[in-house]
C-alpha positions in Angstrom: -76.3 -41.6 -22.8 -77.9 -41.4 -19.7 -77.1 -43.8 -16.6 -77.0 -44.1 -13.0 -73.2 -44.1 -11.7 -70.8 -42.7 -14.4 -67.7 -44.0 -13.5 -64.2 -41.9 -15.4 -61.3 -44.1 -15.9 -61.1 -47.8 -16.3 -58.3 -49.2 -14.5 -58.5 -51.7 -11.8 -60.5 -49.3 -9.4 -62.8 -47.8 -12.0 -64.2 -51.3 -13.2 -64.4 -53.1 -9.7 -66.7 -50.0 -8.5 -68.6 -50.9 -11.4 -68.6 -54.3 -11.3 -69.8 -54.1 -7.2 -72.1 -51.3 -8.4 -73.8 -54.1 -10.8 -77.4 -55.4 -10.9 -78.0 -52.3 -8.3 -77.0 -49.6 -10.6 -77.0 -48.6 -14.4 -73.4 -47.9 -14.7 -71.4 -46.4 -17.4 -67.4 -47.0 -17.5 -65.6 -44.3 -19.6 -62.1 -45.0 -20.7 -59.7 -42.3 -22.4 -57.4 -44.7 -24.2 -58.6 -47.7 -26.3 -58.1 -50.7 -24.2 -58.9 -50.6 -20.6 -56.0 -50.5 -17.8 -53.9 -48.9 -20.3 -51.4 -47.3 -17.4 -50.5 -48.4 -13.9 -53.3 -51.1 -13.9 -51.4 -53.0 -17.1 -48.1 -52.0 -15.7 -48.0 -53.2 -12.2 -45.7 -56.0 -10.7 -49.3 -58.3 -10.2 -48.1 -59.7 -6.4 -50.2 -59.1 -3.6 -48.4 -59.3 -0.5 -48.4 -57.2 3.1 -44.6 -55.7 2.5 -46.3 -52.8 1.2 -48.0 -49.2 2.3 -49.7 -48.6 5.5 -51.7 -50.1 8.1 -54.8 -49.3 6.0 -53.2 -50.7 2.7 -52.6 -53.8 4.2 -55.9 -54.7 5.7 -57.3 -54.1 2.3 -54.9 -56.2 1.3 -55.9 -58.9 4.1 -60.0 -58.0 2.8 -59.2 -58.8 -0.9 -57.4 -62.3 -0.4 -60.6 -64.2 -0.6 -61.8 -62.7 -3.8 -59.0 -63.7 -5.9 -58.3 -66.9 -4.1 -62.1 -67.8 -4.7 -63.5 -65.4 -7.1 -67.6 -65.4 -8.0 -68.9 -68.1 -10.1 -68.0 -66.9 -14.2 -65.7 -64.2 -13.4 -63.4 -65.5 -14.8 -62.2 -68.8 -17.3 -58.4 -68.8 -15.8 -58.0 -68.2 -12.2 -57.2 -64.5 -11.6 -54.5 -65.9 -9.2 -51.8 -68.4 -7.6 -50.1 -69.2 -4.6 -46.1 -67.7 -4.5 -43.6 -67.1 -2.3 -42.2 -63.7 -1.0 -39.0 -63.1 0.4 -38.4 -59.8 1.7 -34.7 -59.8 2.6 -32.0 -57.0 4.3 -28.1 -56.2 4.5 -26.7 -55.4 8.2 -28.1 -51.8 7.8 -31.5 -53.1 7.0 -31.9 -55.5 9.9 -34.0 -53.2 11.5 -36.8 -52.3 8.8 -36.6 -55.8 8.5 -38.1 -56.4 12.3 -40.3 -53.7 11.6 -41.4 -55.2 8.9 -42.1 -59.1 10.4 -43.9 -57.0 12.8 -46.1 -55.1 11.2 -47.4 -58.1 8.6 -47.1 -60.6 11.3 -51.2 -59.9 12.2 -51.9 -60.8 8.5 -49.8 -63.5 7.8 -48.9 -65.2 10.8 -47.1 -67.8 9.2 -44.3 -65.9 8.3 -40.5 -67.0 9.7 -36.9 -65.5 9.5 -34.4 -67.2 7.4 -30.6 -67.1 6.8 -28.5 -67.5 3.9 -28.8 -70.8 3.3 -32.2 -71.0 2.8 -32.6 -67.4 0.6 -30.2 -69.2 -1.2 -32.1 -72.3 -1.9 -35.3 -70.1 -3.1 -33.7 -67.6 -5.2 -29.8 -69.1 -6.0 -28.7 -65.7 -7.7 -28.8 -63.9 -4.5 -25.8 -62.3 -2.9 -25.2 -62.9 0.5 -22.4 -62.8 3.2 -20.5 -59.8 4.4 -22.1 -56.4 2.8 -24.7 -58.0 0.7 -27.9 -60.0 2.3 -27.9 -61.8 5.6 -31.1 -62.5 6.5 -34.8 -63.1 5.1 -38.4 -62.8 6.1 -40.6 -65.5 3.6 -44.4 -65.3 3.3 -45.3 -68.6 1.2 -48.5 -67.6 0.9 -48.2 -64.7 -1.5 -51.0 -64.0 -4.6 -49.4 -63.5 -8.1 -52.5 -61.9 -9.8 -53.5 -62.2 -13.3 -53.8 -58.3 -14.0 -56.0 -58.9 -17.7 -58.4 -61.9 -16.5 -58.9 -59.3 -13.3 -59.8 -56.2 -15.6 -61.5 -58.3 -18.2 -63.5 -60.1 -15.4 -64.7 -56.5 -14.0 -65.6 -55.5 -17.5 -67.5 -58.9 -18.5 -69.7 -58.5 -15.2 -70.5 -54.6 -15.7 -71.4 -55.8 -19.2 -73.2 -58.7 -17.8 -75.6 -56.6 -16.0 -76.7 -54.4 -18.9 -73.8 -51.8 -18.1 -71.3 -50.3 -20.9 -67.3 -50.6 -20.5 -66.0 -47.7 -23.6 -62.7 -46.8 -24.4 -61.5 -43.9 -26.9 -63.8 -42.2 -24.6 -61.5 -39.2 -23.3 -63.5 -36.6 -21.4 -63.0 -32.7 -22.4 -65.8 -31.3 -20.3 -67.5 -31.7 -17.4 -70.5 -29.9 -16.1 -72.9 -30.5 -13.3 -76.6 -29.0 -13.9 -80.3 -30.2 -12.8 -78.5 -32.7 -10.4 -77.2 -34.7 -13.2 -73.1 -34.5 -13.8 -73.0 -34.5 -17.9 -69.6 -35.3 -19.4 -68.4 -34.2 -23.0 -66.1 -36.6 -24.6 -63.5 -35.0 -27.6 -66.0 -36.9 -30.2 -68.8 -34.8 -28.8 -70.3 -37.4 -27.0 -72.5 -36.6 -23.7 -72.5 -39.0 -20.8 -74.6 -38.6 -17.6 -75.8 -39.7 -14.6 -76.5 -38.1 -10.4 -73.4 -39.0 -9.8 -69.7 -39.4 -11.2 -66.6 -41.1 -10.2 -63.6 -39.8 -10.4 -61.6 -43.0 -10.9 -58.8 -41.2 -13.4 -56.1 -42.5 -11.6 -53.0 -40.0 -12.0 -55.3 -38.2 -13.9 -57.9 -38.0 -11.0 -56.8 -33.8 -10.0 -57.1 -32.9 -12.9 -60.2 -34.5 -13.8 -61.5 -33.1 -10.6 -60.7 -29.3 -11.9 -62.3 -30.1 -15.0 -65.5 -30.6 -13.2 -65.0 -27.8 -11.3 -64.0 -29.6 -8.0 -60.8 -28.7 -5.7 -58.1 -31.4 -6.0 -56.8 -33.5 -3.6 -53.4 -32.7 -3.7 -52.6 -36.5 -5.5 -49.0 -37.0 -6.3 -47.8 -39.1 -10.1 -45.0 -40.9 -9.6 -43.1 -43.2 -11.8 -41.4 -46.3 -11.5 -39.5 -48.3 -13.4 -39.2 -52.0 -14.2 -37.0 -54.2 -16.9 -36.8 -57.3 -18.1 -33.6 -59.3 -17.9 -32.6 -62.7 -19.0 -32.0 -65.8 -16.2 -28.6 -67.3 -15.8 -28.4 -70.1 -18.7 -30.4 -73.4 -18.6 -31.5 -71.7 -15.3 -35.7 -72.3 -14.8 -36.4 -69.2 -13.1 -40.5 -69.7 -12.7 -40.6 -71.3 -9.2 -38.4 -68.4 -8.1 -40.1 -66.1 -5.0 -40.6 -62.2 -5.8 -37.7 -60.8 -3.3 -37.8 -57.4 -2.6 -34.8 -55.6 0.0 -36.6 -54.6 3.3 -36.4 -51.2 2.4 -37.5 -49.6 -0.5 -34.6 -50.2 -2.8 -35.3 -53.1 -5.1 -37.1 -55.9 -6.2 -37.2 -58.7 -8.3 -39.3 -61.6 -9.3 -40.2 -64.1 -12.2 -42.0 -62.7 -15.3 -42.7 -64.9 -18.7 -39.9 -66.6 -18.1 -37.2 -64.0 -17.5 -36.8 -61.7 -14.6 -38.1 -58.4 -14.1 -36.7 -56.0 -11.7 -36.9 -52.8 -10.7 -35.4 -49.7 -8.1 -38.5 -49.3 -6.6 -38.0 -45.1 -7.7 -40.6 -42.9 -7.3 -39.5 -39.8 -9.9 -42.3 -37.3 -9.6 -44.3 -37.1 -12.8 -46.7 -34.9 -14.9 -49.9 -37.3 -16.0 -49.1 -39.2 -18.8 -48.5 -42.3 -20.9 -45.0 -42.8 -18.7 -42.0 -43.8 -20.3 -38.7 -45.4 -18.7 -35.4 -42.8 -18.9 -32.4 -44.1 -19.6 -31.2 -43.5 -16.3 -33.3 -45.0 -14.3 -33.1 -48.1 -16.6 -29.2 -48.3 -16.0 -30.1 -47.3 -12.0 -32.3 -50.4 -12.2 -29.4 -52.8 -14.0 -26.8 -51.7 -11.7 -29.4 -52.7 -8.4 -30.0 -56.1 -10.3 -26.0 -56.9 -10.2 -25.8 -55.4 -6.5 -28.3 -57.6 -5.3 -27.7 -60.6 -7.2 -24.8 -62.4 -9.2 -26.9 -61.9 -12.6 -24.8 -60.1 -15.5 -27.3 -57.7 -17.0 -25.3 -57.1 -20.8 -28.6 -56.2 -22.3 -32.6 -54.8 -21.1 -34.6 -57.1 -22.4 -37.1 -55.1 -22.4 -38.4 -52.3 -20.1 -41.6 -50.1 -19.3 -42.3 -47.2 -16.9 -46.0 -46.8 -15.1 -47.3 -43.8 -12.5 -48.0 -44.5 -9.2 -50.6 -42.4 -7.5 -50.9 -41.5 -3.9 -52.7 -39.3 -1.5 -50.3 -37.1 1.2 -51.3 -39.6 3.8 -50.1 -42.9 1.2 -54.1 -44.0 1.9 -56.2 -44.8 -0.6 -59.2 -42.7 -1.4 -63.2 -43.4 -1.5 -65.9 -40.9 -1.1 -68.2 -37.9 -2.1 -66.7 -34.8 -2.2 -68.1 -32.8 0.2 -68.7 -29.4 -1.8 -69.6 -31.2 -4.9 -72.5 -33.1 -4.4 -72.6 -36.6 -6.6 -69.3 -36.5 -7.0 -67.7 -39.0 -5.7 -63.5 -39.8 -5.4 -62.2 -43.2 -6.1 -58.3 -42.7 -6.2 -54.7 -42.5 -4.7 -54.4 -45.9 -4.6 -50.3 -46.1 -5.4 -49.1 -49.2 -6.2 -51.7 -51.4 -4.4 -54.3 -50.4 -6.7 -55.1 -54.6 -8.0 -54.2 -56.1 -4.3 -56.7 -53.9 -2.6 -59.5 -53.7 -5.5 -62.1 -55.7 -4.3 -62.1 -54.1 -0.9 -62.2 -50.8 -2.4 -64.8 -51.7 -4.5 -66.9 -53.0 -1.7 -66.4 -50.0 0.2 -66.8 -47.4 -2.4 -70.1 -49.3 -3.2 -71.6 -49.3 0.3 -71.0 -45.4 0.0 -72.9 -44.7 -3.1 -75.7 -47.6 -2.6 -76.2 -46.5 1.2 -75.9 -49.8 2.7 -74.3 -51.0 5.9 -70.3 -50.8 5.9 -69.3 -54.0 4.9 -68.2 -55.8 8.5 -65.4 -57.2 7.3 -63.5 -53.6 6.9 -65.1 -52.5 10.2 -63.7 -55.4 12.1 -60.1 -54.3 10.1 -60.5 -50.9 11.5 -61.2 -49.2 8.4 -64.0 -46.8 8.7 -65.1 -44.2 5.7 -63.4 -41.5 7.2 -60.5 -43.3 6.8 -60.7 -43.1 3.7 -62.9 -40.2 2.7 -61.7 -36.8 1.2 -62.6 -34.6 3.8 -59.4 -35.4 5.4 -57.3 -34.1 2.6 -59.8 -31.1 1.8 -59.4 -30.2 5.7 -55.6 -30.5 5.8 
């Protein structure tokens, strides 16, 4: 099958390239596994909010807000997201990441306002607070809790849409570029190609790049791990904010009517279909009963997922410079949904040559920024 953009890995940043890259391009989305975001794009905490990565990450962040708040016409028949609170909160050691913090995400969200006890209290009760536990709060009520399956399936219904193909099962075991087309082999023998190919393989993304013969990036797996626990009795836990410690140590929010939680770990990881260990699951009860007054007797239920970032924590979009047509999509951590439809905008401006979308310019994002060539170069 021959197309114009062959895009490798359908996760979150795979099929917004090729939904942007629609009704301009024949595009081609080739997934390994049989349902699309599979890994971290099916296994991420959903909230988009600016406590998270660098100044970079959260103007992307600031970029996507109008997508999902107002997505295009059909995209989707549920909204792909909703309104919630964050409350990012700190202990006396914390105090200040948590300044650095309001300071840093005040340009984004303006709105947001310290608060004390009393009030943490009255938006997530279970919280421990006083002397050595929590004493103070920053809340951002304008949060996104994002839909992560009527965003993929959205992508995928608009590539479709526009005469492009969305396959799964399809894992590549050969890459080849010859006659300035880049042919891929799948493991069932079938050949895939186009001018040029996206490396949008997520954790997979070096080693995709060394099967076609390209220098990785120097990308970095890491897992994390989440679990489900149960609510206090008769307690209705859905209005509750995500809350996550000012510093990377835990977080918690509401999830299908119980709570999930996790360490926020980062345990460096081969690619793969990641899997919790038993000691990060305990690590991850024993944070929920230090930062709250919730008993965890039993995991409910609990799953682990790879996060993937560059050196520089910035997310990647580009052609490699010593492979021409191929083109980088990747290292986009755990920010991967909240940034998508910036990425894809920008990504697609690079492979359509159009005009850098304004929007990112005015943000101070530029494609160096996020181009290879500053990994390749050091």
């Amino acid at each position: 099958m021959e197309s114009d953009v062959l895009i490798v890995g359908g996760g979150v940043a795979g099929l917004s390239l090729g939904a942007a890259l629609s009704g301009h391009r024949r595009v081609a989305v080739l997934e390994a596994e049989e349902a699309i975001g599979h890994h971290s794009s099916g296994r991420s905490a959903t909230f988009s909010h600016f406590g998270i990565g660098n100044e970079i990450v959260r103007s992307l962040t600031a970029a996507s807000r109008a997508f999902f708040q107002q997505p295009p016409n059909g995209f989707s028949e549920t909204p792909i997201a909703r309104t919630a609170t964050a409350l990012f909160v700190a202990t006396d050691e914390m105090l200040p990441t948590l300044d650095k913090l309001a300071e840093v995400m005040k340009p984004h969200a303006p709105h947001i306002r310290r608060v004390g006890a009393e009030e943490m209290l009255a938006l997530f009760p279970p919280l421990r607070t006083g002397t050595g536990k929590v004493i103070a709060g920053l809340v951002d009520t304008e949060g996104l809790r994002l839909d992560a399956n009527a965003l993929l399936q959205g992508y995928a219904r608009k590539i479709r849409f526009s005469g492009g193909e969305v396959l799964t099962g399809a894992r590549i075991a050969a890459v080849r570029a010859e006659g300035g087309l880049w042919t891929a082999v799948a493991e069932s023998g079938e050949r895939y190609a186009a001018p040029i190919l996206v490396n949008a393989a997520g954790a997979w993304a070096d080693g995709f790049a060394r099967t076609a013969g390209v220098a990785p990036l120097g990308l970095r797996p890491l897992r994390r791990t989440i679990i489900i626990v149960d609510p206090p009795d008769g307690a209705d836990s859905s209005g509750w904010p995500f809350v996550k410690t000012a510093v990377d140590d835990f977080y918690i929010l509401p999830e299908g009517g119980r709570l999930a939680a996790s360490p926020v770990d980062e345990v460096p990881d081969d690619p793969c279909d990641a899997q919790p260990e038993e000691y990060d699951i305990a690590l991850a009860a024993w944070k929920v009963e230090e930062y709250t007054t919730l008993a965890v007797p039993r995991v409910q239920h609990r799953w682990a997922g790879l996060r993937t970032f560059a050196s520089d924590r910035t997310p990647v979009a580009g052609f490699d410079p010593a492979a021409p047509g191929f083109f980088w999509l990747a290292g986009q951590g755990g920010f991967g949904l909240q940034t998508a439809p910036a990425m894809a905008e920008a990504a697609a401006s690079l492979i359509l040559s159009t005009d850098w979308p304004e929007q990112l310019a005015a943000l101070g994002i530029s494609p160096h920024v996020l181009g290879p060539e500053r990994l390749i170069h050091g």
